[in-house]
The first five atom37 places (N, CA, C, CB, O) and aatype in JSON, in Angstrom:
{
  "aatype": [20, 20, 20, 20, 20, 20, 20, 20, 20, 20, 20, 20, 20, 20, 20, 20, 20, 20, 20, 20, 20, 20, 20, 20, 20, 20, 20, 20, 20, 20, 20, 20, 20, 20, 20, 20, 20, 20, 20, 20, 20, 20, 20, 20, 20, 20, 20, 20, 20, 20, 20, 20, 20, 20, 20, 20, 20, 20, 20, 20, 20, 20, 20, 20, 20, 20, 20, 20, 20, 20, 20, 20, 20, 20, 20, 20, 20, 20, 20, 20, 20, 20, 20, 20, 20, 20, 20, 20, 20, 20, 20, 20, 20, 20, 20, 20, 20, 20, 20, 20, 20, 20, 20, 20, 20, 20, 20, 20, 20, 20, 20, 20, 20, 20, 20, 20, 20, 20, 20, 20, 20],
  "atom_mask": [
    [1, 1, 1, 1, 1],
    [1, 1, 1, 1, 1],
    [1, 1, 1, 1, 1],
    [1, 1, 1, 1, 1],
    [1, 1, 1, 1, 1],
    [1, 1, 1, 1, 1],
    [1, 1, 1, 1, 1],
    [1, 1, 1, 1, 1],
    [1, 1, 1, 1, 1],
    [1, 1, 1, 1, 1],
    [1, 1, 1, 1, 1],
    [1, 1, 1, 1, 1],
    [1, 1, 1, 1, 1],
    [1, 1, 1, 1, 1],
    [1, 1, 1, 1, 1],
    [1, 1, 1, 1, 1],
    [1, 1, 1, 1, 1],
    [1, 1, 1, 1, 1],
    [1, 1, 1, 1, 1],
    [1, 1, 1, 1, 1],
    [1, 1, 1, 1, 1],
    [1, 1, 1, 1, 1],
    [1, 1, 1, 1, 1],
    [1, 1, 1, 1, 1],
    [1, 1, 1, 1, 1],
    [1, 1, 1, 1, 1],
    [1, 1, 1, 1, 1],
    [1, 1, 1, 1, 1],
    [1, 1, 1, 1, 1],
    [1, 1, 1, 1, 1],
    [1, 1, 1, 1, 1],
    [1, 1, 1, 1, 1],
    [1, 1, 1, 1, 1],
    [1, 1, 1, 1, 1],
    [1, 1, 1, 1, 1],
    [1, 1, 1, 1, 1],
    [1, 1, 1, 1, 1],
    [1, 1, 1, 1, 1],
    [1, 1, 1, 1, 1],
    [1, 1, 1, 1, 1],
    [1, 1, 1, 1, 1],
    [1, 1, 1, 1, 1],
    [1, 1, 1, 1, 1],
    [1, 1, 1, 1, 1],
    [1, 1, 1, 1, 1],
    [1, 1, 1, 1, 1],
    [1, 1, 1, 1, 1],
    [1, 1, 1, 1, 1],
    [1, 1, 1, 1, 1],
    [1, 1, 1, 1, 1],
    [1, 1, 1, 1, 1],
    [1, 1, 1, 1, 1],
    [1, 1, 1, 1, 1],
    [1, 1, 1, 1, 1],
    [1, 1, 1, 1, 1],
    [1, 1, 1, 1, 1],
    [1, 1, 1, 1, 1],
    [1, 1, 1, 1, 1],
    [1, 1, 1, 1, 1],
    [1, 1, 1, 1, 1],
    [1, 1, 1, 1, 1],
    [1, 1, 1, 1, 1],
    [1, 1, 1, 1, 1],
    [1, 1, 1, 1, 1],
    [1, 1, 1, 1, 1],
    [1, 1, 1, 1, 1],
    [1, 1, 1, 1, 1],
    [1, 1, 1, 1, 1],
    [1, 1, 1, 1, 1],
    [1, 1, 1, 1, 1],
    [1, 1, 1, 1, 1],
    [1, 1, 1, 1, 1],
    [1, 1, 1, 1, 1],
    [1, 1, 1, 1, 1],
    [1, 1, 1, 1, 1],
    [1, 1, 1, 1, 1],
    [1, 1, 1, 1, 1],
    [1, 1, 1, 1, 1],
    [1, 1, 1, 1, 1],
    [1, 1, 1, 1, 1],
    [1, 1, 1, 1, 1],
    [1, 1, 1, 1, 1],
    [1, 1, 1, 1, 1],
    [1, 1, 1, 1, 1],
    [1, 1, 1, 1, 1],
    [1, 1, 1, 1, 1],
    [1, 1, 1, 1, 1],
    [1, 1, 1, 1, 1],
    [1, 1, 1, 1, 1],
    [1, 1, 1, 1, 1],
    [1, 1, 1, 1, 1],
    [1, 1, 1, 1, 1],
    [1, 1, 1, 1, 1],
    [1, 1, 1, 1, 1],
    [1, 1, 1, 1, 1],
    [1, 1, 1, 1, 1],
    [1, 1, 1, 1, 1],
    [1, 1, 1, 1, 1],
    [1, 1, 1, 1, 1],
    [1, 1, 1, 1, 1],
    [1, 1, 1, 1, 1],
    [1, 1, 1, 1, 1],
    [1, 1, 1, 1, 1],
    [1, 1, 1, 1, 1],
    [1, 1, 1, 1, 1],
    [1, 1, 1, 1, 1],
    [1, 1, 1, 1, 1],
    [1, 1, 1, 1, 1],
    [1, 1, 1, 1, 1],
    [1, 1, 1, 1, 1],
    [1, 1, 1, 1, 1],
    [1, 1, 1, 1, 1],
    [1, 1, 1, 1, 1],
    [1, 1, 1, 1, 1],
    [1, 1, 1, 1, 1],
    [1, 1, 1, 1, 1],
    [1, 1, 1, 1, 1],
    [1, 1, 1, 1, 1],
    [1, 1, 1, 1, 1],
    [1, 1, 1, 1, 1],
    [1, 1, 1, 1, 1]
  ],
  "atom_positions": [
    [[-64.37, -35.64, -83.15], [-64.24, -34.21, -83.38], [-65.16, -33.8, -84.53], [-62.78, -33.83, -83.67], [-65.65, -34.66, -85.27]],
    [[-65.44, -32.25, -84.71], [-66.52, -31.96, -85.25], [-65.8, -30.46, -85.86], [-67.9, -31.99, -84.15], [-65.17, -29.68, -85.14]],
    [[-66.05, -30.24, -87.48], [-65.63, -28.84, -87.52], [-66.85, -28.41, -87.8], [-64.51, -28.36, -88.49], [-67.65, -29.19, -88.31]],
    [[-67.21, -27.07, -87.51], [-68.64, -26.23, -87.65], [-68.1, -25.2, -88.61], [-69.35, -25.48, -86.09], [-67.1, -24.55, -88.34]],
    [[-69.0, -24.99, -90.11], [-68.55, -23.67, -90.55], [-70.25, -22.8, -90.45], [-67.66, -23.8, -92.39], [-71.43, -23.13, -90.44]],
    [[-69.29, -21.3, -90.39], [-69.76, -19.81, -90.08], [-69.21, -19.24, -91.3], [-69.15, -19.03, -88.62], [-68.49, -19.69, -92.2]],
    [[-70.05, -17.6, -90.95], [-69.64, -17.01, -92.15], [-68.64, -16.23, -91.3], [-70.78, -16.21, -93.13], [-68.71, -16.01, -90.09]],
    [[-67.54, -15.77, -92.31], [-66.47, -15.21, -92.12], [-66.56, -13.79, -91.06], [-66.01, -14.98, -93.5], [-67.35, -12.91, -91.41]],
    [[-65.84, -13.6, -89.9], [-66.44, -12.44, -89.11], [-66.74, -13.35, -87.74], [-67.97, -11.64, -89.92], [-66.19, -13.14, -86.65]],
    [[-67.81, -14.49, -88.03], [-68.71, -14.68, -87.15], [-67.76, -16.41, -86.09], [-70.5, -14.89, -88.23], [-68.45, -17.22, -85.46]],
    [[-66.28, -16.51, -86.2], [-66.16, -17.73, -86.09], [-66.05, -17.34, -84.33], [-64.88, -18.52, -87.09], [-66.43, -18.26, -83.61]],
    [[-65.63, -16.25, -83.72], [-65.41, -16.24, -82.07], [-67.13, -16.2, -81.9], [-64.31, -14.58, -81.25], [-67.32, -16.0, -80.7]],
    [[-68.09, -16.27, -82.41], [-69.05, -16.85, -81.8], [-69.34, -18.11, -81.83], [-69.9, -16.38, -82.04], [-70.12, -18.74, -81.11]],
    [[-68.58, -18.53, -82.85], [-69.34, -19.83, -83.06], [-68.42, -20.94, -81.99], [-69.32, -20.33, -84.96], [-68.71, -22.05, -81.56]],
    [[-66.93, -19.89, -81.76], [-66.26, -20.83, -81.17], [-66.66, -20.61, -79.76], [-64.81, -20.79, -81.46], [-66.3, -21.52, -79.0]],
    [[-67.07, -19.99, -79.42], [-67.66, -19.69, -77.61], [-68.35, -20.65, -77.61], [-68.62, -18.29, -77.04], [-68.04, -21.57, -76.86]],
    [[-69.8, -20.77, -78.63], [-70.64, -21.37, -78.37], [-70.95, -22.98, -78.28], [-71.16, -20.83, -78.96], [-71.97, -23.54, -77.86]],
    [[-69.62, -23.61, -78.87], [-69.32, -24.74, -79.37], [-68.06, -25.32, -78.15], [-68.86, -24.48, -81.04], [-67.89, -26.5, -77.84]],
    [[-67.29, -24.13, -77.6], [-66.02, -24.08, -76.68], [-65.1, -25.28, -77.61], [-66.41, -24.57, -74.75], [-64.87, -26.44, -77.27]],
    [[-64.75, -24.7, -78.66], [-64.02, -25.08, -79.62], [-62.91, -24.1, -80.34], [-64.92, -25.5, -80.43], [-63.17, -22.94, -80.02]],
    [[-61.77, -24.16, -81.18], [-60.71, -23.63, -81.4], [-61.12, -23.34, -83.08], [-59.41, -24.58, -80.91], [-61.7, -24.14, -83.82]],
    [[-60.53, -21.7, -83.5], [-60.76, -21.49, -85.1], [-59.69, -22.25, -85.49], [-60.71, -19.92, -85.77], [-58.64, -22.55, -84.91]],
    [[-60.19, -22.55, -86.68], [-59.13, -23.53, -87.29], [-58.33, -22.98, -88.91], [-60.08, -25.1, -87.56], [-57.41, -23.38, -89.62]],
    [[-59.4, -21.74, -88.94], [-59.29, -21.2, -90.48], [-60.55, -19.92, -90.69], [-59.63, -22.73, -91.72], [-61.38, -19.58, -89.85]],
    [[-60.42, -19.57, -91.6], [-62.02, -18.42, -91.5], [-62.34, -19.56, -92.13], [-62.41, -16.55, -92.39], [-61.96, -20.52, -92.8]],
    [[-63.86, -18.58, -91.16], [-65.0, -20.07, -91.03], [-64.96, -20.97, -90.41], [-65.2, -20.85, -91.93], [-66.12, -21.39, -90.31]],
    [[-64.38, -21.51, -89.95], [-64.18, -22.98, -89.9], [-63.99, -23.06, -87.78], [-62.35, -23.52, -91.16], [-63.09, -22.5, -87.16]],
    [[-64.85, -23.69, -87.29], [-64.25, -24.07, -85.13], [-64.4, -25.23, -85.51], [-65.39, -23.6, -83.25], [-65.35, -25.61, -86.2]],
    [[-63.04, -26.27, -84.9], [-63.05, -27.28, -84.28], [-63.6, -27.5, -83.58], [-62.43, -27.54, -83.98], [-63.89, -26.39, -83.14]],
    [[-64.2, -28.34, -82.87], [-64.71, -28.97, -81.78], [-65.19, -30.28, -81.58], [-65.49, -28.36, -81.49], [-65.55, -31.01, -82.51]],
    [[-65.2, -30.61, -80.3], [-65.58, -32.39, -80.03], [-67.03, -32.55, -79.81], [-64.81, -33.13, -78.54], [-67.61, -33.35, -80.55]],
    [[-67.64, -32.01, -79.01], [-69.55, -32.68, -78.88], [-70.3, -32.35, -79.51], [-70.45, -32.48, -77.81], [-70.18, -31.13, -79.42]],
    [[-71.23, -32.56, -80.28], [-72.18, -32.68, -80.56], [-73.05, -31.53, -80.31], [-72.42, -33.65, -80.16], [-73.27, -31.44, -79.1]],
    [[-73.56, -30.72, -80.93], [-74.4, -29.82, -80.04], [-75.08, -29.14, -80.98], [-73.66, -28.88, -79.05], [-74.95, -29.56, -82.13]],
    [[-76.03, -27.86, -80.76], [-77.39, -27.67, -81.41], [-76.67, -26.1, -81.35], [-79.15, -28.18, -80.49], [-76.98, -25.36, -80.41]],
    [[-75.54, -25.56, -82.58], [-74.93, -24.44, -82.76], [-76.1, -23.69, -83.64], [-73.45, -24.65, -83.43], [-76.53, -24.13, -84.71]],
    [[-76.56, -22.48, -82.98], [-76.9, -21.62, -83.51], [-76.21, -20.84, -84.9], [-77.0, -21.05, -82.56], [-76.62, -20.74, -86.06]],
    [[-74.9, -20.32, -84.16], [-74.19, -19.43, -85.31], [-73.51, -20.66, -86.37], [-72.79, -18.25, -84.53], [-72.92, -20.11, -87.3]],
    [[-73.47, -21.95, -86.42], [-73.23, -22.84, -87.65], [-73.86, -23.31, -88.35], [-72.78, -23.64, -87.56], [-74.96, -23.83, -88.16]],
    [[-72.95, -23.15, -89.78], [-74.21, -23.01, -90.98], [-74.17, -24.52, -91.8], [-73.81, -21.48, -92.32], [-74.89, -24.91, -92.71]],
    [[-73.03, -25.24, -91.09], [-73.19, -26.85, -90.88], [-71.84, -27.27, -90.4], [-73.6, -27.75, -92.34], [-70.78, -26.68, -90.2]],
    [[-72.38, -28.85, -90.22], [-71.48, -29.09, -88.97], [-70.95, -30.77, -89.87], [-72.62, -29.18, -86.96], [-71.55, -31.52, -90.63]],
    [[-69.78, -30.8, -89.38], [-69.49, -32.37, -90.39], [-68.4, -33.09, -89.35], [-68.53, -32.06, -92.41], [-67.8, -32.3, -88.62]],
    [[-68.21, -33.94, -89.27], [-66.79, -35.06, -88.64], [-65.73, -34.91, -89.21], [-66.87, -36.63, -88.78], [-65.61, -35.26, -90.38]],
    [[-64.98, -34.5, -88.68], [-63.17, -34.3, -88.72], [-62.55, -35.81, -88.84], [-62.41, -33.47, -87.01], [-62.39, -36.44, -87.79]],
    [[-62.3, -36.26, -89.76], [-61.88, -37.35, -90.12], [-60.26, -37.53, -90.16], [-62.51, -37.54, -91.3], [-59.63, -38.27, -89.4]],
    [[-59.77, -36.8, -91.08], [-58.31, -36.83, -90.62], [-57.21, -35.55, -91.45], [-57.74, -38.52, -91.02], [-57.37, -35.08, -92.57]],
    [[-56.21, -35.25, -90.53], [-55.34, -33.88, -91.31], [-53.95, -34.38, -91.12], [-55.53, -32.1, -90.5], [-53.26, -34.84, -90.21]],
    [[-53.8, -33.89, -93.17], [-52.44, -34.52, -93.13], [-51.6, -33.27, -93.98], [-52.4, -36.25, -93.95], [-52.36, -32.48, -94.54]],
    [[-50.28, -33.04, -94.12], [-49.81, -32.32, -95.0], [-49.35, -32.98, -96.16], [-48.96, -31.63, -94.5], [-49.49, -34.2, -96.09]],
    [[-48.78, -32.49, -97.35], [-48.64, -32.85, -98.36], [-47.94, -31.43, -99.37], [-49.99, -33.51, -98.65], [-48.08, -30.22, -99.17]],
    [[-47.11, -32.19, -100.56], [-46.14, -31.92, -100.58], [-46.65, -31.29, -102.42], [-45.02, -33.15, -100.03], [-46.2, -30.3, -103.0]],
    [[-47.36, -31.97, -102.76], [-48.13, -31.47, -103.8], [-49.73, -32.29, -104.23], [-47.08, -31.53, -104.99], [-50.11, -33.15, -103.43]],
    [[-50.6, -32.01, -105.45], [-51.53, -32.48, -105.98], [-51.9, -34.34, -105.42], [-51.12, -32.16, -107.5], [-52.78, -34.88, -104.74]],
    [[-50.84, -34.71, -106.06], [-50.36, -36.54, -106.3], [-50.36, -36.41, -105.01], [-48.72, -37.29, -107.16], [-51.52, -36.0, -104.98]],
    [[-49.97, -36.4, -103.6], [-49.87, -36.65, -102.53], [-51.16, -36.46, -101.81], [-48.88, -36.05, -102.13], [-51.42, -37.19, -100.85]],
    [[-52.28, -35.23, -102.34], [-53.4, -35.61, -101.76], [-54.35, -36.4, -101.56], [-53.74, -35.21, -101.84], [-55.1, -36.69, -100.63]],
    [[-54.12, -36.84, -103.06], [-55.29, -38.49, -103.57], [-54.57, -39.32, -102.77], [-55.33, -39.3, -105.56], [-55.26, -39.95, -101.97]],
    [[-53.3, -39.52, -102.71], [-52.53, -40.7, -102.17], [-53.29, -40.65, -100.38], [-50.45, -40.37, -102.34], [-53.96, -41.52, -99.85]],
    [[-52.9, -39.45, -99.87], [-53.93, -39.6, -98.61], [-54.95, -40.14, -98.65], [-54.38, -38.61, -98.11], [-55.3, -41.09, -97.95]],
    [[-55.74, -39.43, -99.75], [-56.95, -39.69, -99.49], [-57.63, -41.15, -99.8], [-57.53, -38.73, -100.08], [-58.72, -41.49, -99.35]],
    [[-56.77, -41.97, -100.7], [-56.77, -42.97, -100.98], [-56.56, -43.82, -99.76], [-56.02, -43.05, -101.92], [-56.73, -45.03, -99.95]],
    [[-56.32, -43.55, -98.86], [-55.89, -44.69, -97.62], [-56.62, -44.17, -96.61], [-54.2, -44.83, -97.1], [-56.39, -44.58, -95.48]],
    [[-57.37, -43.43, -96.78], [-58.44, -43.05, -95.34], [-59.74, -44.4, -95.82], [-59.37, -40.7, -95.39], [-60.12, -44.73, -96.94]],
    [[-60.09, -44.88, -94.61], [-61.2, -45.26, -94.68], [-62.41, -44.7, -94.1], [-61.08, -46.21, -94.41], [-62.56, -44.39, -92.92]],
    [[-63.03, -44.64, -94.78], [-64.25, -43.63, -94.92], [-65.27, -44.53, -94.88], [-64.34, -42.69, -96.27], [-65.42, -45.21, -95.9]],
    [[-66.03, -44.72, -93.94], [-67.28, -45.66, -93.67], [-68.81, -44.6, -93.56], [-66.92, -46.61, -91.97], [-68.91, -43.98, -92.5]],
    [[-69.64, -44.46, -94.31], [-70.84, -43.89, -93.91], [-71.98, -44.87, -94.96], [-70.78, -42.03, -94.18], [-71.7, -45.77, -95.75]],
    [[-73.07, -44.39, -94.69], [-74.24, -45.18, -95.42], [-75.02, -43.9, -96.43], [-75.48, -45.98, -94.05], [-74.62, -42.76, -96.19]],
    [[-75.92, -44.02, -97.33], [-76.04, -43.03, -97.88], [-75.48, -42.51, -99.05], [-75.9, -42.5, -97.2], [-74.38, -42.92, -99.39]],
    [[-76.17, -41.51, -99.84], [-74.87, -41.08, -100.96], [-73.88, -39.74, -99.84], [-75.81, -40.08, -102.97], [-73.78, -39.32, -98.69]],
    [[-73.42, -39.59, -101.05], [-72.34, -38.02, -100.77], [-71.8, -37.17, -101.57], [-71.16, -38.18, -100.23], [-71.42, -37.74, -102.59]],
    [[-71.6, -36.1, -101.56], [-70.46, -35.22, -102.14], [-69.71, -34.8, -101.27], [-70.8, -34.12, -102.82], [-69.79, -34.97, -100.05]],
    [[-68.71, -34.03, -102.07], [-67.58, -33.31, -102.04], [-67.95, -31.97, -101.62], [-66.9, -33.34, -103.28], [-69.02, -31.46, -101.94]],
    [[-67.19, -31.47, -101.02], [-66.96, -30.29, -100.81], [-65.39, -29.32, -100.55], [-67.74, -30.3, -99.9], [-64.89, -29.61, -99.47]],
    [[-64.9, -28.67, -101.05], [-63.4, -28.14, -100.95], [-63.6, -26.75, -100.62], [-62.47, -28.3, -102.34], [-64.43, -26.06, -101.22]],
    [[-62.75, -26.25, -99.54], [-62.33, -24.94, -99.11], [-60.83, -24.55, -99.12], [-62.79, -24.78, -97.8], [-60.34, -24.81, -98.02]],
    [[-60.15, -24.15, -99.79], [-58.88, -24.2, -100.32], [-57.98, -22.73, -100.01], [-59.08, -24.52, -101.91], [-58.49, -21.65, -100.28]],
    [[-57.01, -22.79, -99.61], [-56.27, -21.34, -99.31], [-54.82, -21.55, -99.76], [-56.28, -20.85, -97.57], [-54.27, -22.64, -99.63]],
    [[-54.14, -20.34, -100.37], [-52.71, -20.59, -100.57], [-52.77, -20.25, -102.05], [-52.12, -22.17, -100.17], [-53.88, -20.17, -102.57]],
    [[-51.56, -20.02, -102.86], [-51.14, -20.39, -103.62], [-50.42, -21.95, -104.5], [-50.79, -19.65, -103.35], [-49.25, -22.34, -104.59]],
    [[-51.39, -22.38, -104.89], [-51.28, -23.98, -105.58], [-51.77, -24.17, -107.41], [-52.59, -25.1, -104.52], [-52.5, -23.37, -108.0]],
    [[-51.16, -25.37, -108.03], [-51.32, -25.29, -109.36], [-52.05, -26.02, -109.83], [-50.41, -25.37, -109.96], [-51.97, -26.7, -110.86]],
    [[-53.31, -25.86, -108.64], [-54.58, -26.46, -108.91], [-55.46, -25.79, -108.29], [-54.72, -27.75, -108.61], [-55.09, -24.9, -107.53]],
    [[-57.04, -26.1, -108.49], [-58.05, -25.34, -107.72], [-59.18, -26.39, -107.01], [-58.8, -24.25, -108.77], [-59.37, -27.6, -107.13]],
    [[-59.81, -25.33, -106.23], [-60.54, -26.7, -104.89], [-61.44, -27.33, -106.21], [-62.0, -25.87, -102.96], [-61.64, -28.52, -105.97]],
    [[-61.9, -27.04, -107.18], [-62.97, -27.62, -108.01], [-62.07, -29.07, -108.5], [-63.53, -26.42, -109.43], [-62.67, -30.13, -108.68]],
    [[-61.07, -28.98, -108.62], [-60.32, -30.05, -109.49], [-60.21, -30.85, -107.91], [-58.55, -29.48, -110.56], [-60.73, -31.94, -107.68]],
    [[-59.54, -30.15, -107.06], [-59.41, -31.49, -105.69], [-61.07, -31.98, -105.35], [-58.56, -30.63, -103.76], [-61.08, -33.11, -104.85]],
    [[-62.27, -31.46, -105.49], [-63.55, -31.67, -105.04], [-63.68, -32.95, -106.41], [-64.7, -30.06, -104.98], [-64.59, -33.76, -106.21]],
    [[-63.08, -33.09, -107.36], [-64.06, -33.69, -108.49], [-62.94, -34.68, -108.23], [-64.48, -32.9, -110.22], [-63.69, -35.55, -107.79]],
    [[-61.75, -35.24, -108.15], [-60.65, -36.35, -108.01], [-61.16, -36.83, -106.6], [-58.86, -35.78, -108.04], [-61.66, -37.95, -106.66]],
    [[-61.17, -36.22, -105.24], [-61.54, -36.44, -104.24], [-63.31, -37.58, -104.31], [-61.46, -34.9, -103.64], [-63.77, -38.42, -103.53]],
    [[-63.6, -37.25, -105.07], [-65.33, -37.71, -104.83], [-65.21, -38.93, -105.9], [-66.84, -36.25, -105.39], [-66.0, -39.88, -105.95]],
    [[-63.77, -38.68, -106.99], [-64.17, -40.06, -107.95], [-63.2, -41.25, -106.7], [-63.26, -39.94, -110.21], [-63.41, -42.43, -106.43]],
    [[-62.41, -40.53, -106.31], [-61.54, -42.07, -105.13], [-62.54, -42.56, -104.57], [-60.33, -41.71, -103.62], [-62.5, -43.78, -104.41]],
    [[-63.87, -41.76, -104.02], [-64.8, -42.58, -102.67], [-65.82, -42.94, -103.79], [-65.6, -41.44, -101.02], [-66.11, -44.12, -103.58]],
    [[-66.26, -42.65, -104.5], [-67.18, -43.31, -105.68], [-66.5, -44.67, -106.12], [-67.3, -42.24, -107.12], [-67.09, -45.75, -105.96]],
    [[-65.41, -44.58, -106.59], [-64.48, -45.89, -106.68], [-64.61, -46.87, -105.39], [-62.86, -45.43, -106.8], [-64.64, -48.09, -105.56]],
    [[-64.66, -46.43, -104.41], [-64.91, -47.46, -102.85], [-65.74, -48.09, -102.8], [-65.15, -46.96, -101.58], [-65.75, -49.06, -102.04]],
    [[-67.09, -47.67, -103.89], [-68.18, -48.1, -103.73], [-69.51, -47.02, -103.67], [-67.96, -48.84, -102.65], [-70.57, -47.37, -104.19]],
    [[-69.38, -45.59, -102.95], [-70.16, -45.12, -102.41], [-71.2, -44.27, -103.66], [-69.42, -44.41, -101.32], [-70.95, -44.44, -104.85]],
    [[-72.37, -43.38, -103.21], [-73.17, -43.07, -104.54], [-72.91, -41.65, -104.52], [-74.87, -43.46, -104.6], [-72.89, -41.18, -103.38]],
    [[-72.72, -40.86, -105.42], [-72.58, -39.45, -105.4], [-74.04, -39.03, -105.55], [-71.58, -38.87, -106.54], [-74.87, -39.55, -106.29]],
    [[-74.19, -38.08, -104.79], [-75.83, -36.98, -104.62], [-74.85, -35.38, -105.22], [-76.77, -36.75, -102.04], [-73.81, -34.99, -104.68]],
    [[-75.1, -35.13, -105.66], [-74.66, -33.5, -105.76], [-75.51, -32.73, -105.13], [-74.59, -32.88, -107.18], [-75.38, -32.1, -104.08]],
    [[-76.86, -32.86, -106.21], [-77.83, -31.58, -104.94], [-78.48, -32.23, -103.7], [-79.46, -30.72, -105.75], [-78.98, -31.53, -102.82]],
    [[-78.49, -33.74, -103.61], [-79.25, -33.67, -102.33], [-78.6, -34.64, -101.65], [-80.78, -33.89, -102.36], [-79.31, -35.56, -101.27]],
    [[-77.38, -34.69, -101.38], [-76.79, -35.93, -100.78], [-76.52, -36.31, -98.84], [-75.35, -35.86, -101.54], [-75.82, -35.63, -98.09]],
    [[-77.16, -37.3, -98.55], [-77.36, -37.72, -96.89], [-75.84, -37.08, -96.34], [-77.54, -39.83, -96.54], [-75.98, -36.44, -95.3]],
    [[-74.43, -37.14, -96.82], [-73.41, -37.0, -96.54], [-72.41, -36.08, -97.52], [-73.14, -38.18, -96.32], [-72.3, -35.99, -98.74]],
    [[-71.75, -35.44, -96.42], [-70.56, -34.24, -97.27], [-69.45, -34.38, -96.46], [-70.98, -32.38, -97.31], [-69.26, -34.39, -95.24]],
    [[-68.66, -34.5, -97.62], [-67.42, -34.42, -96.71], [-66.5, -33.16, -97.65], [-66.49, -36.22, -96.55], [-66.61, -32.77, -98.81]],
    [[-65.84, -32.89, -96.85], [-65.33, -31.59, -96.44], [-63.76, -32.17, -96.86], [-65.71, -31.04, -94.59], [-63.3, -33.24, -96.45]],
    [[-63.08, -31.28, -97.72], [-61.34, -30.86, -97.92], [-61.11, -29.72, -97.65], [-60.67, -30.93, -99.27], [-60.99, -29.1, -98.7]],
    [[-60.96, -28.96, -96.61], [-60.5, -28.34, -95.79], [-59.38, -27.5, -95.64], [-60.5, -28.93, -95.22], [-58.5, -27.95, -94.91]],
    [[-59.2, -26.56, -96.06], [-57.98, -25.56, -96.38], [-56.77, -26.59, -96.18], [-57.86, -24.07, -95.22], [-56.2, -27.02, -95.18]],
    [[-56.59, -26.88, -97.87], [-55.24, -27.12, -97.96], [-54.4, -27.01, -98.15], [-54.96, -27.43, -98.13], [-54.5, -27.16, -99.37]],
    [[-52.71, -26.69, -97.88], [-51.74, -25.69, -98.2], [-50.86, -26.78, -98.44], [-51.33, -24.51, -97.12], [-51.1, -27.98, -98.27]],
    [[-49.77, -26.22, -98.86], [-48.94, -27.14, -99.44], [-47.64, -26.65, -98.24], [-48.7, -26.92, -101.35], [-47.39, -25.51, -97.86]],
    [[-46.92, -28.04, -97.83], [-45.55, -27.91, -96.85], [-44.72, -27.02, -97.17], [-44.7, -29.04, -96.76], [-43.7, -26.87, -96.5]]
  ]
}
């Protein structure tokens, strides 16, 4: 699976064009691969979990295995009321996969991974 983000307004095109489901503003799910016009990038859906506060997200995220080659960053899109902000989950999130081993790029990195509107249960 594949989420594609758009700018806000523009996701029932992007989801026609992709024949994929909105998942959030901005944001179509979808499974193949494909050459989306209206997406302004496209990344692998790795895995969605809920959680109950802060401590429970690292704990996820701590047990995903995450295999790519390359450096990476972070990236966070965050919705809700929470007693934290996507900058603090983007900078804990990127030191767990730096800890795995992997190299952080900020401005120019081969790989991004995506935290993805997270709300609390």
């Amino acid at each position: 699976m594949k989420i594609g983000t758009t700018l806000i307004g523009l996701e029932n095109i992007l989801k026609q064009e992709s024949n994929g489901k909105i998942i959030c503003p901005g944001r179509v799910l979808f499974s193949k691969d494909k050459n989306l016009k209206s997406a302004i990038i496209c990344y692998d859906y790795i895995k969605h979990f809920k959680f109950k506060d802060e401590k429970e997200i690292y704990d996820n995220i701590s047990k995903i295995k995450i295999k790519f080659k390359g450096s990476f960053r972070v990236d966070c899109s965050r919705e809700g009321k929470h007693n934290f902000g996507s900058q603090e989950i983007r900078e804990r999130v990127g030191e767990i996969i730096y800890n795995k081993g992997h190299k952080v790029d900020l401005n120019d990195p081969k790989n991004i991974l995506g935290c993805l509107r997270v709300s609390v249960k």
